[in-house]
N, C-alpha and C positions, 0 to 999 in steps of 0.2 A: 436426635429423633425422639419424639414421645413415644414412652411407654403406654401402650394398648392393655387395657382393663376387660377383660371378659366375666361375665359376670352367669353364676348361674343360682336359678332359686327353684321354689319344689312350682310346678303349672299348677297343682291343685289348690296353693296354699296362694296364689294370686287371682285364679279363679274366686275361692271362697271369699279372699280381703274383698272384693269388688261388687260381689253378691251383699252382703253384710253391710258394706256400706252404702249401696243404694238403696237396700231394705228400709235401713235407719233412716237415710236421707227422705226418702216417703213417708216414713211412720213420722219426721219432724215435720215437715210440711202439712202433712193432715192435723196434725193437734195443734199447730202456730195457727195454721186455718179457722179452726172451728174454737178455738179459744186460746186467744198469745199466752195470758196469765199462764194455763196449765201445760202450756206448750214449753213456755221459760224454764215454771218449775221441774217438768221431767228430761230436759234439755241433758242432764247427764246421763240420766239412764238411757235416754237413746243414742248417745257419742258414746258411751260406755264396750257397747259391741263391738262396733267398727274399729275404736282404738284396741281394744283385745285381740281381736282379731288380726289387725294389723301388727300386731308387736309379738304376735309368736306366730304369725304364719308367714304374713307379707311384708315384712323386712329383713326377718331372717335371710343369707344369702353368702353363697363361696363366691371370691372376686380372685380373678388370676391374672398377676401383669408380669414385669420383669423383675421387679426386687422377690415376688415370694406368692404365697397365698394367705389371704385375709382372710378366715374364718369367723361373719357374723352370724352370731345365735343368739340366743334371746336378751339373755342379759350383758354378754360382752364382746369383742371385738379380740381376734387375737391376731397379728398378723407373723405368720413364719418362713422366715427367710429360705431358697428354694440351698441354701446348703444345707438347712436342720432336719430336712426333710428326708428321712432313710427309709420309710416303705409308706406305701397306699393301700389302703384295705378298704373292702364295701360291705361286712357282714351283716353291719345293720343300717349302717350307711357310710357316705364318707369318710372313711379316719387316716386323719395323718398320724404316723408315728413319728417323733422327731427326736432331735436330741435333745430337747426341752420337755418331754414329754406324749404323751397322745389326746390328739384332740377330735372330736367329732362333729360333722357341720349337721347343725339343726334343719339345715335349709334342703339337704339331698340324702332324702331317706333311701335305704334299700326297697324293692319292690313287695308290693305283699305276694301271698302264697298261689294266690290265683294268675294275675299277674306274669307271676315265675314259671305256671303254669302251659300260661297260653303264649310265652317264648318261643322260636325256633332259631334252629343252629347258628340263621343270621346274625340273630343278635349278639351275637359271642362270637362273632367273625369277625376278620382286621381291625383288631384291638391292638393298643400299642403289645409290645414284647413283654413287658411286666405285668401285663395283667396275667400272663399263664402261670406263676412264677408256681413258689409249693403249692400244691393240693392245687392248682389250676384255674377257672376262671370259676367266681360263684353268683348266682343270682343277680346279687349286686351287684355286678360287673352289666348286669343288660343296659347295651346303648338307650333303649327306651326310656330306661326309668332313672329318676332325679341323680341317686349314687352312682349309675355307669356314666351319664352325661358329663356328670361334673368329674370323676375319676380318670375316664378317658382325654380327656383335655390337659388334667394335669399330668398325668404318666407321661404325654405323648413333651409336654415341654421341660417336664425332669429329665427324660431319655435324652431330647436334644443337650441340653446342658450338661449330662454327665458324656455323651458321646466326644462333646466337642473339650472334656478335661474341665470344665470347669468344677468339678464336683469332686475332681481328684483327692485334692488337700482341703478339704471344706474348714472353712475359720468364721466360728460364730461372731458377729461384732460388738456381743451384749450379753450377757450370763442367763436372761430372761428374754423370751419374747413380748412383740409390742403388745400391750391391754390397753383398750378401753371398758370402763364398762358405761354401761346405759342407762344411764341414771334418769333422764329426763321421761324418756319413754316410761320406765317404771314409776318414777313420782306421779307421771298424769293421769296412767292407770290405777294409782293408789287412790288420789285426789278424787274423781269420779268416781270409784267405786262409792267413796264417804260421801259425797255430795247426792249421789243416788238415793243412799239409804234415808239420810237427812230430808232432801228434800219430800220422799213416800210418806216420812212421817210427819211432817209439818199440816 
């Protein structure tokens, strides 16, 4: 049976990609319109947003299947396998603590202060069992917001996995977890920025 991929990213940071890149996408059309020449030449400065935007809002993202969780952030990719994985935290946002290390997803921030504010008890109701754990549920833990979203999903499939003994004798397969990092994204965004400047001053 295939393993199911659930995927979670921050709503604001998919809202803003989408805003930004229509913005751009109008501001190219009116300047190809009213003169291609000058439209060609600022053609990076206007892809320039939209790719910025996309690469630290709108692809950052937590993915959770059966082998582990994928941790993409802006520059790399780290995937950790669901034995390395020994606690959940949401203080500022997502963090795995593992045996590899601790990692924090870019993509599921904690809530801000207002936010945390206009909370009620709901949202800190029927949480998995680990989120109460020391010092109780915090902030970050709210189902609403990006860190409880993506925290409560995975506590609730660590639980089942440690319940059913697979977690018992945990055996990493690899001294390191998997990295990618994101090199393409970072070069295009390097590449336009210089093409930007370049072209302003030709």
């Amino acid at each position: 049976m295939e393993s199911q991929t659930v995927e979670f990213r921050a709503r604001s940071g998919r809202i803003l990609t989408v805003a930004v890149g229509v913005l751009c996408g109008v501001a190219l059309v009116a300047t190809v319109v009213e003169d291609p020449v000058v439209g060609l030449r600022y053609l990076p400065a206007l892809l320039l947003p939209a790719v910025l935007v996309w690469t630290l809002l709108g692809r950052p993202a937590v993915l959770v299947d059966d082998s582990g969780v994928e941790v993409r952030n802006v520059l790399r990719t780290v995937h950790l396998p669901w034995p390395s994985i020994l606690r959940i935290d949401t203080k500022y946002a997502l963090t795995l603590e593992t045996a590899y290390g601790t990692y924090s997803a870019w993509a599921a921030p904690a809530p801000g202060r207002m936010q945390a504010l206009g909370a009620g008890p709901e949202d800190l109701a029927h949480l998995p069992e680990s989120t109460y754990g020391a010092g109780g549920a915090r902030p970050g833990d709210l189902i609403t917001s990006p860190s409880g979203q993506a925290a409560a999903y995975v506590r609730r499939r660590w639980e089942e996995l440690r319940d059913a003994g697979h977690l018992d004798d945990p055996r990493l397969e690899a001294a390191r977890p998997g990295v990618r990092w994101h090199v393409v994204p970072a070069l295009t965004v390097g590449l336009l920025s210089v093409l930007a400047v370049v072209a302003v001053r030709l």
